[in-house]
C-alpha positions, 0 to 999 in steps of 0.5 A: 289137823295135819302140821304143816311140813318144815322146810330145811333149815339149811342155807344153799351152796352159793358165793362164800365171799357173798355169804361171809360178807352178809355175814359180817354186815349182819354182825355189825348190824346187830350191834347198832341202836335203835334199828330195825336189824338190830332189833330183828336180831335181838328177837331172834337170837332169843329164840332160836341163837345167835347164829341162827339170828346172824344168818337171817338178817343177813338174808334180810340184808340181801333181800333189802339190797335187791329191792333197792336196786330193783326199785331204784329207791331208798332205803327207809329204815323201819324203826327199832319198834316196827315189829311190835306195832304191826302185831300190837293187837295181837300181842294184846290178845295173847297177854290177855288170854294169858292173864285170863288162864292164871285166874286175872280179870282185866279190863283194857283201856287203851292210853292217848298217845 
């Protein structure tokens, strides 16, 4: 099976006022609690640094602006644990199989909230 090709991981030339503004609000944004950018950032920068981390979530700051503007609506933030439910089942998944090539049988009971 062929892999898939990689794009750049460059960023284009465009407005460096607009760059270094995003920039800066992704910063601040990383340092905040309890939300969503925040904790994008955290999850990136774990994997990949920190300024690698600050430049995407400025891009998702930008990508956020232009579909509040688009849209004419608010915007709702998603929560500090969106990422980790959407993929809950997958994370779950992995865990097991993981715990299954150590030597571990389990057994899974989900737990009422």
């Amino acid at each position: 099976m062929k892999a898939p090709e990689r794009l750049s991981g460059k960023t284009r030339k465009g407005n460096k006022k607009l760059r270094s503004t995003l920039v800066e609000a992704a910063k601040a944004a990383a340092r905040t609690k309890e939300t969503y950018l925040s904790s994008q950032y955290h999850r990136i920068s774990a994997r990949r640094g920190a300024n690698r981390a600050t430049v995407a979530v400025a891009h998702s700051i930008l990508s956020m602006v232009y579909y509040i503007l688009k849209r004419k609506q608010p915007y709702i933030e998603l929560g500090p644990t969106y990422y980790e439910k959407r993929k809950r089942d997958v994370i779950i998944k992995h865990s097991i199989k993981k715990l299954e090539s150590l030597g571990v049988s389990i057994t899974v009971n989900t737990a009422a909230s």
